[in-house]
C-alpha positions, -999 to +999 in steps of 0.1 A: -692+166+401-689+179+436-728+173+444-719+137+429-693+128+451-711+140+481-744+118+467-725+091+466-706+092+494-738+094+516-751+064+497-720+043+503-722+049+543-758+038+539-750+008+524-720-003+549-741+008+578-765-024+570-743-046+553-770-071+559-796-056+546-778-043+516-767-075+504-803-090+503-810-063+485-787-065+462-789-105+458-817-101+431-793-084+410-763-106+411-786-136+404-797-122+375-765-107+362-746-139+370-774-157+350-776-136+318-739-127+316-735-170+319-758-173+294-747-146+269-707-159+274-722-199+264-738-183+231-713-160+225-687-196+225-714-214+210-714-190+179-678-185+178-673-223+180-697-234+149-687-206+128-648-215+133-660-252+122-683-238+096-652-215+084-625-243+086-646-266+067-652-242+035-629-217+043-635-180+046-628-168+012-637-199-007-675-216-020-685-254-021-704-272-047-724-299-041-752-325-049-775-294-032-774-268-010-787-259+025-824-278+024-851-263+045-885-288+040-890-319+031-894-309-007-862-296-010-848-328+005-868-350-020-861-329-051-817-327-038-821-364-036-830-365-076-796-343-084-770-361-103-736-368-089-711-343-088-679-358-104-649-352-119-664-340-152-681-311-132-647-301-115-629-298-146-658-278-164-656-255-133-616-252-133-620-238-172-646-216-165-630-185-153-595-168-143-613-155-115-609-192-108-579-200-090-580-240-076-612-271-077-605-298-053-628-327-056-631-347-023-652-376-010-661-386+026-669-424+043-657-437+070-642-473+082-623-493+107-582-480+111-560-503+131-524-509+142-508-534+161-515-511+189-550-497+189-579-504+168-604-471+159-641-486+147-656-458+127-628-433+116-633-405+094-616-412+056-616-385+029-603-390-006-589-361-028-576-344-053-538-333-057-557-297-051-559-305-015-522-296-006-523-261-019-551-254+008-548-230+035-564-252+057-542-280+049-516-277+075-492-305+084-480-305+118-453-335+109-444-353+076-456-339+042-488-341+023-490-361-004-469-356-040-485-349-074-476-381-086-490-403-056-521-383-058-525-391-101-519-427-094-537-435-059-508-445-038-516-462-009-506-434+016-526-414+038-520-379+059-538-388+096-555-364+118-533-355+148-560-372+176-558-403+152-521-403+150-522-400+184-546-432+193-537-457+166-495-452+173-489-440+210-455-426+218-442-438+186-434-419+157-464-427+131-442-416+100-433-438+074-453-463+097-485-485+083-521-486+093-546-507+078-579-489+065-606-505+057-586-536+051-561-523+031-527-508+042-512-476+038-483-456+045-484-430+070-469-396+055-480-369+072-496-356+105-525-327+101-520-300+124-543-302+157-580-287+147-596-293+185-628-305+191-665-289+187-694-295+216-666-329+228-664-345+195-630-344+182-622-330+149-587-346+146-599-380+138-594-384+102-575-397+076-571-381+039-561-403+008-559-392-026-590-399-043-584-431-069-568-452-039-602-440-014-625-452-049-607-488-044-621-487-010-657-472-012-664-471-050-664-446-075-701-439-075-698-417-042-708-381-050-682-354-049-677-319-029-663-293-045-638-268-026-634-235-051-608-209-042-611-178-064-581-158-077-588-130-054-610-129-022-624-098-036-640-122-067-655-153-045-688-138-057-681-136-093-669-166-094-696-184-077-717-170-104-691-184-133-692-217-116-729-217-115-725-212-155-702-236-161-723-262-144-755-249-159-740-254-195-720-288-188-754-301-176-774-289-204-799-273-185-826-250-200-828-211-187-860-223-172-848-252-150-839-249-119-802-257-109-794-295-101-763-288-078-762-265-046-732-237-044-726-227-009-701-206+012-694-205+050-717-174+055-754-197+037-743-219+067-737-188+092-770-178+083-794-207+082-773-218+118-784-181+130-823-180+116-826-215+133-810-204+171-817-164+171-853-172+183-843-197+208-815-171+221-836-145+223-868-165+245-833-176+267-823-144+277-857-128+274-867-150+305-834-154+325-841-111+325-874-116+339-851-122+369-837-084+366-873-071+370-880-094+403-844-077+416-856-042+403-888-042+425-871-061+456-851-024+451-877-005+451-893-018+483-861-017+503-861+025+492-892+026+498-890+013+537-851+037+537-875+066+528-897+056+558-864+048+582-848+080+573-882+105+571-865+126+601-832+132+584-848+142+552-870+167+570-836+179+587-815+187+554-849+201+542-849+224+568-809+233+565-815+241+530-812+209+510-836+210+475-858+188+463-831+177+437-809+172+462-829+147+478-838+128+446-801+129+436-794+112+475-824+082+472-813+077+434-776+075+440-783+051+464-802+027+446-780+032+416-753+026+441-768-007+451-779-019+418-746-014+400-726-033+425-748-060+425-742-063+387-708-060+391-705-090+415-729-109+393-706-099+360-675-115+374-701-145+387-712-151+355-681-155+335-669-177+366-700-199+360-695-197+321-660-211+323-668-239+351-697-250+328-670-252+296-647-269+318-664-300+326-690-302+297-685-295+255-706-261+255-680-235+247-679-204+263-660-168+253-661-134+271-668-102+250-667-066+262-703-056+253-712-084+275-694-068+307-708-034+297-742-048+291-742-065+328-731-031+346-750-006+326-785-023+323-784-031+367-773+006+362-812+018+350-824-007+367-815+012+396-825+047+382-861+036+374-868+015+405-853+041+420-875+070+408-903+061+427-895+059+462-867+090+452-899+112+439-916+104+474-886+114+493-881+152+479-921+156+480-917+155+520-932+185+539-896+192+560-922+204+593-943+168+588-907+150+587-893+165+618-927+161+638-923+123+631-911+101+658 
């Protein structure tokens, strides 16, 4: 520890003895840094973002069923477009299949003109459901109350709005109890949603939620549904994927050899079809913002390279007083280490400055994680070591008389 501390010690007056110099060489490194810890903080948001919408959509420990699944070609696309509706019919079956089966709500999605006397929205977000929808967890109301049993069974005209559509079509006053027409028709404001945020600058508290008979008046009962299935326990959500899958299999008549005519997805299909489609493009990202680390690396190894020169006379001198060849390695290596590492430092806190001004004034999320830090310090950190090898190994293979002859 002592021979460390004295290493870098010596390496730190170095460095402060040309500041200048230092810095230049160390301005490779924190352009890099800043530029991969940037880019790593943007994905990192980026993949925390989608998979909070993905998760709040489905919910963690729930499945979907639909008119298909995930399609990934064209053929899949054509052969999900020949699937039969999902209705009603298909709920119920599912809601008798199991007790692993806790709660089916059916839902349907368009969207239509909302106005007030105040404000007019042109394309807002409807959904019609099922009475299922208030035991949710995602269903949380911020003001008001969802809607009863009884308004959902006969299609009242009320309606739960999404906070950033509360917020537009009413102002300062107090939407509750208040009407907005939909669509043409008017309903009676019950309920506020909690605020959800918004995803890459699109808001996701533009909404408004019906019960399903009185969004059929609007859009028509021929609208396919989407199932929300919420097992008993978390532990079952795959057992009772696989009952609902039977259910649907029998209610439909279909033969052991046909393929199913319905798609049965959870947050994670969508997780993992969102991270086969980026992980490639994430990887080329980074892969060439690190080309920059190997461009710093080598600017490193010139600048030893020319110290080694500078400083051939001291060298021979500790030779002479007794230093080892280690100890000279140890000296050139510490140094560059020395110079490497800070320069990743600066560029860590850089890059998560840049991260944060770039999710400030744009959509693209951006999140700090640990590795990340670790990752920026540690890999300027070899960088150092093996660009610092080189021009170390030349400085402990000095002849001490050669170096003290020099001028």
């Amino acid at each position: 520890m002592q021979q460390f501390l004295e290493a870098a010690g010596i390496a730190l007056s170095a460095i402060w003895s040309n500041k200048l110099r230092s810095f230049l060489t160390m301005l490779g490194n924190i352009v890099a840094v800043t530029s991969i810890i940037a880019v790593v903080s943007l994905i990192q948001g980026l993949n925390a973002s989608v998979s909070g919408a993905i998760t709040s959509r489905i919910g963690a420990d729930s499945f979907a069923v639909g008119r298909s699944g995930p399609t990934r070609s064209e053929e899949e696309q054509l052969r999900a477009a020949s699937n039969p509706r999902v209705t009603l019919d298909d709920a119920e079956a599912i809601r008798k299949a199991s007790e692993r089966i806790r709660l089916v709500m059916a839902a349907a999605q368009g969207s239509g003109e909302a106005k007030t006397r105040q404000e007019t929205l042109e394309s807002l977000q409807i959904q019609g459901v099922t009475k299922e929808y208030a035991l949710l967890p995602t269903t949380t109301i911020s003001a008001g109350r969802v809607m009863t049993a009884g308004e959902f069974d006969t299609g009242r005209n009320v309606v739960v709005l999404g906070w950033q559509a509360a917020d537009r079509l009413f102002g300062a006053v107090d939407p509750l109890e208040k009407f907005v027409t939909i669509a043409g028709v008017r309903f009676r404001v019950v309920g506020v949603h909690e605020k959800k945020g918004a995803i890459f600058g699109q808001s996701q508290d533009e909404f408004a939620v019906m019960p399903l008979p009185a969004f059929q008046r609007l859009f028509g009962n021929r609208q396919s549904l989407r199932l929300t299935v919420i097992p008993s326990d978390p532990a079952f959500v795959r057992q009772a994927m696989d009952d609902a899958t039977v259910a649907l299999r029998v209610s439909r008549r279909l033969r052991p050899a046909e393929p199913d005519n319905f798609g049965v997805v959870t947050s994670d299909t969508f997780l993992e079809l969102y991270n086969q489609v980026t992980a490639g493009i994430f990887a080329i990202l980074i892969g060439v913002v690190s080309l920059s680390l190997v461009v710093g690396g080598i600017v490193i190894m010139n600048i030893m390279l020319m110290v080694v020169s500078e400083r051939t006379r001291e060298i021979g001198l500790r030779k002479s007083l007794g230093a080892r060849r280690r100890d000279i390695l140890w000296q050139i290596l510490t140094e560059s280490i020395t110079l490497s590492t800070f320069g990743g430092m600066v560029g860590t806190g850089l890059g998560f400055s840049v991260a944060f001004a770039i999710s400030q004034f744009t959509p693209l999320p951006a999140a700090v994680e640990p590795w990340s830090v670790v990752l920026g310090i540690s890999v300027t950190g070899i960088v150092g070591l093996f660009f610092g090898l080189y021009p170390a190994m030349r400085a402990a293979a000095l002849d001490p008389i050669e170096a003290l002859r020099k001028e």
